[in-house]
C-alpha positions in Angstrom: 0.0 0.0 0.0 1.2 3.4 -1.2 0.5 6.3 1.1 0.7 10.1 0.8 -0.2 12.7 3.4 -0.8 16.4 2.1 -0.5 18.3 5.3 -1.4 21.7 6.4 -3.0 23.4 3.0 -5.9 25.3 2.6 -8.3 22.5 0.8 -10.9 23.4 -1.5 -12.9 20.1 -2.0 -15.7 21.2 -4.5 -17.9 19.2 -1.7 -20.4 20.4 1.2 -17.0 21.9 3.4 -14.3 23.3 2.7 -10.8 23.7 5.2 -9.2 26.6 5.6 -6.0 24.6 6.7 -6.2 20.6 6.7 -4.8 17.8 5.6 -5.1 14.9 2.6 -4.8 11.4 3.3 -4.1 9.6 0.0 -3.8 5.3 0.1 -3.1 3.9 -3.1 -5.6 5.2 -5.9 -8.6 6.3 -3.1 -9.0 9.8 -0.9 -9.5 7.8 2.1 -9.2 11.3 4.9 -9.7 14.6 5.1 -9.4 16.5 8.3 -6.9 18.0 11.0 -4.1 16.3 12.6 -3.7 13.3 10.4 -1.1 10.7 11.4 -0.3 8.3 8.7 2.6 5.7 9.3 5.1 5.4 6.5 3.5 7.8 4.2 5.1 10.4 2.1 4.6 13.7 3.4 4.0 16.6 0.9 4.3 19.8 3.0 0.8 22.3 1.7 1.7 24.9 3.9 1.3 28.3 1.8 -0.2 25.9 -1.2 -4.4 25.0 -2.0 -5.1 21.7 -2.2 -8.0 20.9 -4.5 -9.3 18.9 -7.2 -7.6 18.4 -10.7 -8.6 20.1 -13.4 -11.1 18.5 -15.8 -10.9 19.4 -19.4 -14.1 18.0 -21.7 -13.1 18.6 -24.9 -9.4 18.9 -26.4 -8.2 18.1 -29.7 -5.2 16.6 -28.2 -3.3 15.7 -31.4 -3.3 19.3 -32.7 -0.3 20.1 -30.0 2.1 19.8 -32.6 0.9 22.8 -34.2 0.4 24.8 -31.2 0.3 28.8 -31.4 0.4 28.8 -34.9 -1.3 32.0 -37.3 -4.6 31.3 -38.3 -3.6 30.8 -41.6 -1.3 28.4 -41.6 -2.4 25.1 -43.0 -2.5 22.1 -40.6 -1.9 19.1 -42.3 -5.0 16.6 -42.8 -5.6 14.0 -40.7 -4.5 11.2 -42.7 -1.5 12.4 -42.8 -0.8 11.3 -39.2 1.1 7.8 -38.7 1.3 5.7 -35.7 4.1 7.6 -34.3 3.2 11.1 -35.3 0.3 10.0 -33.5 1.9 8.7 -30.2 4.4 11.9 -30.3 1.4 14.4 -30.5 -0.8 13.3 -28.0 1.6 12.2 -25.3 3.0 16.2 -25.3 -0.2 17.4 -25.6 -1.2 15.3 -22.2 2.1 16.4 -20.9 1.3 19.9 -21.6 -2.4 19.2 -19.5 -1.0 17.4 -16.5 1.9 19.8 -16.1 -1.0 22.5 -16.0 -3.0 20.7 -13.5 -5.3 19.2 -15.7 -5.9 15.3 -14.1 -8.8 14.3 -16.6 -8.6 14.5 -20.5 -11.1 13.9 -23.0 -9.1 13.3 -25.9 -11.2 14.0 -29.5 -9.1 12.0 -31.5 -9.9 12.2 -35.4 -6.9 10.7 -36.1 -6.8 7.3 -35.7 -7.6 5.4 -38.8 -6.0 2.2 -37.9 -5.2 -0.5 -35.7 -2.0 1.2 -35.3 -2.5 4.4 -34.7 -5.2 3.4 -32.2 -2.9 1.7 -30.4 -0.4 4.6 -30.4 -3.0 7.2 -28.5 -4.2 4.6 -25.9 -0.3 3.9 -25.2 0.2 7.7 -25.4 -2.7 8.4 -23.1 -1.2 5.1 -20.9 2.5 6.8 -20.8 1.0 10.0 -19.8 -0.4 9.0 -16.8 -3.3 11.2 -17.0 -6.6 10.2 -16.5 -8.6 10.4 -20.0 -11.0 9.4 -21.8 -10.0 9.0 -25.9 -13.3 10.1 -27.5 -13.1 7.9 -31.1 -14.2 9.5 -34.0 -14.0 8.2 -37.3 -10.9 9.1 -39.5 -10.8 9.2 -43.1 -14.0 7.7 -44.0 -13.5 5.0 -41.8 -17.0 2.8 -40.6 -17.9 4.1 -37.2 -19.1 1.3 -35.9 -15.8 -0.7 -37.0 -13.8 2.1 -35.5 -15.7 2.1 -32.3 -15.4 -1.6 -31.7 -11.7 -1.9 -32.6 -11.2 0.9 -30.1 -12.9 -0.6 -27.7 -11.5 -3.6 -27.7 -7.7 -2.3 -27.7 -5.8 -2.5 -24.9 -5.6 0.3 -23.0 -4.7 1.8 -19.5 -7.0 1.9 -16.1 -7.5 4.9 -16.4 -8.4 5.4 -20.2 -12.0 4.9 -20.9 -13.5 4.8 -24.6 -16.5 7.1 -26.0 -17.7 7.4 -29.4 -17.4 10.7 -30.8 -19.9 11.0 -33.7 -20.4 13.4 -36.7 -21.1 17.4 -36.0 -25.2 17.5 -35.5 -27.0 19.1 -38.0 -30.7 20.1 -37.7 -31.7 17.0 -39.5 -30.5 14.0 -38.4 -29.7 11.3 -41.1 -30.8 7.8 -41.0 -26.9 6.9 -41.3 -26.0 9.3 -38.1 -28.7 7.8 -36.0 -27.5 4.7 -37.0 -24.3 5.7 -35.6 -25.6 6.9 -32.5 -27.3 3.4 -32.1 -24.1 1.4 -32.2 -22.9 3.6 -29.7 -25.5 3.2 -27.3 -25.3 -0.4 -27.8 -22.1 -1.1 -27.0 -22.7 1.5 -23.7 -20.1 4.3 -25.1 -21.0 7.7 -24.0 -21.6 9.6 -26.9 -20.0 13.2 -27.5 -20.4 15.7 -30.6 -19.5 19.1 -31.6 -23.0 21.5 -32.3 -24.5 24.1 -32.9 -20.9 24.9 -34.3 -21.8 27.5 -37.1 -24.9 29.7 -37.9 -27.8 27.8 -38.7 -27.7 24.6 -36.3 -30.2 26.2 -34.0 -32.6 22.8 -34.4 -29.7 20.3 -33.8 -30.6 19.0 -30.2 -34.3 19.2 -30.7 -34.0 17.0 -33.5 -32.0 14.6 -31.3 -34.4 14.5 -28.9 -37.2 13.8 -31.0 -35.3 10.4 -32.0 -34.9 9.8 -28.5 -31.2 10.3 -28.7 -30.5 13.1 -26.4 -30.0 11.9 -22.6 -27.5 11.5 -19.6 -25.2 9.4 -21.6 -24.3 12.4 -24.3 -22.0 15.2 -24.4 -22.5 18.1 -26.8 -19.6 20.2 -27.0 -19.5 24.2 -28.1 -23.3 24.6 -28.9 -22.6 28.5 -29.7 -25.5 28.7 -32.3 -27.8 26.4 -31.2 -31.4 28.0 -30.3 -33.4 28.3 -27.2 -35.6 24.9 -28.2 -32.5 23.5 -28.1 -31.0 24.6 -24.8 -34.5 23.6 -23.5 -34.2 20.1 -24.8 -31.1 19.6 -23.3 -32.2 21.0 -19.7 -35.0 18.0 -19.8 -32.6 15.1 -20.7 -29.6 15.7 -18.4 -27.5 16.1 -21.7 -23.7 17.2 -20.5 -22.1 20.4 -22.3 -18.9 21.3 -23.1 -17.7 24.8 -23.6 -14.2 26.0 -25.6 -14.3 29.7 -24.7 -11.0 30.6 -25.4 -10.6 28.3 -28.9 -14.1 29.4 -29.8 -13.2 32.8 -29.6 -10.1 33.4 -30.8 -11.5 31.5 -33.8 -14.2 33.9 -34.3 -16.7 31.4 -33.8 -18.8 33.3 -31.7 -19.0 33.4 -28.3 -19.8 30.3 -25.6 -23.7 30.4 -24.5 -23.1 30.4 -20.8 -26.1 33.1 -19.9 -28.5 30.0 -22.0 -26.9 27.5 -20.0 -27.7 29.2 -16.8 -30.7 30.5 -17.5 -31.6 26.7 -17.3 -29.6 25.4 -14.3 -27.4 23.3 -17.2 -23.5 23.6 -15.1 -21.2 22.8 -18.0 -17.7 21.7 -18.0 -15.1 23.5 -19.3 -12.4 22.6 -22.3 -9.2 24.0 -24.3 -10.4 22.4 -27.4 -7.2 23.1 -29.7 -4.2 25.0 -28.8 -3.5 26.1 -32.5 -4.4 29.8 -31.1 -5.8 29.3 -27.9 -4.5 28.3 -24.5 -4.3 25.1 -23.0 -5.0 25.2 -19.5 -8.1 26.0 -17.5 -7.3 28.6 -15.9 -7.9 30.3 -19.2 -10.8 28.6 -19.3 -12.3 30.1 -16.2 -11.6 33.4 -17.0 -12.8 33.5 -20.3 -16.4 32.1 -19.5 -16.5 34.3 -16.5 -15.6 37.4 -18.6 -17.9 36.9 -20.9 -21.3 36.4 -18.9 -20.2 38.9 -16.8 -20.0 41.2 -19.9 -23.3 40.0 -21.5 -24.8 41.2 -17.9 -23.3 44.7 -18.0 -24.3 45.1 -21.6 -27.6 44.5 -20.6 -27.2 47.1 -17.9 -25.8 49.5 -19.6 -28.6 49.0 -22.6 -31.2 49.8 -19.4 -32.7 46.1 -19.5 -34.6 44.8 -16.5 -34.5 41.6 -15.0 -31.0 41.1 -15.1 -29.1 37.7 -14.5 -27.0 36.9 -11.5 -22.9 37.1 -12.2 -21.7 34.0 -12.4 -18.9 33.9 -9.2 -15.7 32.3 -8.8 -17.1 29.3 -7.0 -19.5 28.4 -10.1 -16.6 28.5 -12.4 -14.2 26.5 -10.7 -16.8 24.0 -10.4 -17.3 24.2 -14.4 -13.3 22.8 -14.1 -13.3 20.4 -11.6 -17.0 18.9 -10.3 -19.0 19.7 -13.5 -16.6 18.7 -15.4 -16.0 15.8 -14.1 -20.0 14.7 -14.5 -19.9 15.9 -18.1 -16.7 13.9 -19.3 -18.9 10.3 -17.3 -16.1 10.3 -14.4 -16.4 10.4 -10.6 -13.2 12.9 -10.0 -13.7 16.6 -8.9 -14.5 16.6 -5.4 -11.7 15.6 -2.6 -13.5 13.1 0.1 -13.1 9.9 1.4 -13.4 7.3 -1.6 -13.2 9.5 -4.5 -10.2 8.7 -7.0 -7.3 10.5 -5.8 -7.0 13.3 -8.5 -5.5 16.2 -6.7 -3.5 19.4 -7.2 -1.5 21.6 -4.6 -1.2 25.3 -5.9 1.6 27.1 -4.2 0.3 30.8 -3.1 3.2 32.3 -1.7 4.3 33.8 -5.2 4.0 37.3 -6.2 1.9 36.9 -8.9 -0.9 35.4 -6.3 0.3 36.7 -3.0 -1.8 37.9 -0.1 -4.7 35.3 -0.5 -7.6 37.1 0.3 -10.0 34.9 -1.1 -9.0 30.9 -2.2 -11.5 30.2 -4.6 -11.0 33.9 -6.5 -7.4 33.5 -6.4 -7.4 30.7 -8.3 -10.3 31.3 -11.1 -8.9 35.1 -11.0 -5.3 35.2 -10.3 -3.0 32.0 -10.7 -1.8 30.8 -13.9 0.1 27.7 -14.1 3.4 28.7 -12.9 1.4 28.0 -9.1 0.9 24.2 -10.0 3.1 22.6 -8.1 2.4 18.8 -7.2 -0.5 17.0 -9.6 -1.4 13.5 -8.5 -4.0 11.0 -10.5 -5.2 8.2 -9.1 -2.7 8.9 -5.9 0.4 9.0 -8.5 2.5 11.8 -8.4 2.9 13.3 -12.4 4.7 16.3 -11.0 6.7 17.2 -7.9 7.6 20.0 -6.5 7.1 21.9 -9.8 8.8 19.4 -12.3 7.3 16.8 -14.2 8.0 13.3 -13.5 7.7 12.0 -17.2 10.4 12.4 -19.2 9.6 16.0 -20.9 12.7 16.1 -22.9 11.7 12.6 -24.8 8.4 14.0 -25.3 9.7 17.3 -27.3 12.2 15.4 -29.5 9.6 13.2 -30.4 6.9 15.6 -31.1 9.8 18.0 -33.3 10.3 14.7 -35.2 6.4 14.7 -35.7 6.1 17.7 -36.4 9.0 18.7 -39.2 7.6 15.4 -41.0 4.4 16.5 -41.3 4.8 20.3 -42.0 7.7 19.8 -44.5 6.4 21.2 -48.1 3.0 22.7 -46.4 4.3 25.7 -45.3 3.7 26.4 -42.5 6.6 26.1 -40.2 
């Protein structure tokens, strides 16, 4: 038995109580204590003095394979999916995960459009098994590959603990094709939760309804973005218990409109929260936080300052942070998110004693408005430590060489390097 004893932070559990100073008892995999004065034989001590001790970040939706092109202009061209091998494969998503966990991200879903193969299957699920993260690779079809083929050789590959399969199926339209629903049927037969981008681009205002009315939409699906979709639609997935995902930043910075937090509120929906692609956007969900704070809080002063009544409530820091850890966590089909006794051990310790954070004042506003990812200083999944004392314990420097390999075979004669 593996113990580890977080002792003396400030520990924001995302449940009923939180501690202003406490302690963290971690055995094995499990939370198994939270409370004051815990003595725990031959256990690792990780002193949280000056540090927050709280739930990983969940992110529930990131294109993970697109971290080879990271920060590029918006018109450079990527190349297409096919183009990926097995090891261009392995090499993209392992930094990307790298790149999540060394932010304080515990819990990936991966969208990954780019495994066409046996092989390449096989090099994401060992990717997302060398990471260490937690994750869940979201399958969607590659180079008009059969879904349901796809999804059952996926399913069946071998993969780590803490990987779990979903079916990611095409962008909903309005109407629903006979062929998609078909889709959608495999998927719910073989018990994969179901996640797809909608309500993407102007004119999908119709998308969930339609689901609904084929008696697709429930607890089991994951719609991710839903910028355009219409107030039908943000009604229909209030009744079935649908999760969202939002990508404010991506969504954004990709002038793709803005994320519909103020519809999702308006309807007691509590998304999670996702970086989507890091081609112009950040990766990290601190980003994340801000960004869908800003802009409801925005949308509530325009209204003000336009003279409207019956204006919505802010959204405050402790709704957001939930969107990253707890909500999240519900949305992605995982039980992570909130530190008690018998939850997976997904936990981060955030130093607060620099100068970019320093006095606290307030925990939870320090984090969703102050700390960036320089604070993240120990990240444990299921009670493994990923980072230590600031430095990741994976081998970082394998994981660039790799991925600049990746990357100069895939870019060379597109330009865009």
């Amino acid at each position: 038995m593996s113990r580890t004893l977080l002792r003396g932070g400030c520990v924001i559990t995302m449940g009923r109580v939180n501690h202003p100073v406490a302690d963290v008892l971690i055995e094995d995999d499990r939370i198994v204590e939270v409370g004051t004065g815990i003595r725990a034989r031959d256990a690792e001590v990780v002193d949280a003095t000056d540090a927050i001790v709280m739930p990983g970040f969940v992110d529930t939706h990131r294109h993970v394979s697109e971290s080879l092109f990271r920060h590029q202009s918006a018109a450079a061209p990527v190349p297409g999916d096919r183009q990926f091998a097995a090891n261009d494969v392995y090499a993209a998503t392992l930094l990307g995960l790298l790149g999540a966990v060394d932010a304080g991200i515990t819990a990936v879903v991966d969208w990954c459009a780019v495994a066409g193969d046996a092989d390449t299957t096989a090099a994401a699920l060992q990717a997302h098994r060398d990471s260490g993260v937690r994750s869940v690779l979201v399958h969607a079809a590659a180079g008009g590959e059969d879904t349901a083929t796809g999804l059952r050789r996926a399913a069946a590959a071998e993969r780590s603990p803490l990987t779990t399969i979903a079916a990611g199926l095409a962008d909903l339209r309005p109407g629903i094709s006979d062929a998609a629903a078909s889709d959608w049927a495999v998927a719910r037969e073989m018990q994969l939760r179901v996640h797809a981008h909608a309500g993407a681009t102007p004119g999908d205002a119709g998308a969930a309804v339609a689901l609904a009315q084929r008696g697709l939409l429930g607890a089991q699906t994951t719609l991710v973005l839903c910028t355009f979709l219409g107030e039908a639609d943000f009604d229909a997935l209030a009744a079935s218990g649908a999760g969202v995902a939002l990508a404010p930043s991506s969504v954004m910075a990709a002038g793709a409109g803005a994320p519909p937090i103020q519809a999702l509120v308006d309807r007691g929906i509590h998304p999670g929260l996702g970086a989507e692609t890091e081609r112009l956007a950040p990766g990290d969900m601190f980003a994340q936080m801000r960004a869908v704070i800003s802009v409801q809080h925005a949308t509530v002063f325009e209204r003000k300052l336009a003279g409207k009544a019956g204006l919505p409530k802010l959204l405050t820091t402790r709704d957001v942070i939930r969107y990253a850890t707890a909500d999240g966590a519900a949305v992605a089909g995982l039980t992570t998110g909130v530190i008690e006794p018998g939850r997976p051990a997904d936990v981060i310790v955030l130093l607060t004693d620099r100068p970019n954070i320093h006095p606290i004042n307030d925990a939870i506003g320090a984090v969703v408005w102050g700390m960036d990812t320089s604070n993240v200083d120990w990240v444990f999944v299921g009670g493994r430590a990923l980072k230590r004392n600031g430095e990741l314990v994976a081998d970082s420097g394998r994981a660039r060489s790799l991925a600049i390999a990746a990357r100069d075979r895939m870019t060379a004669g597109a330009g865009s390097r």
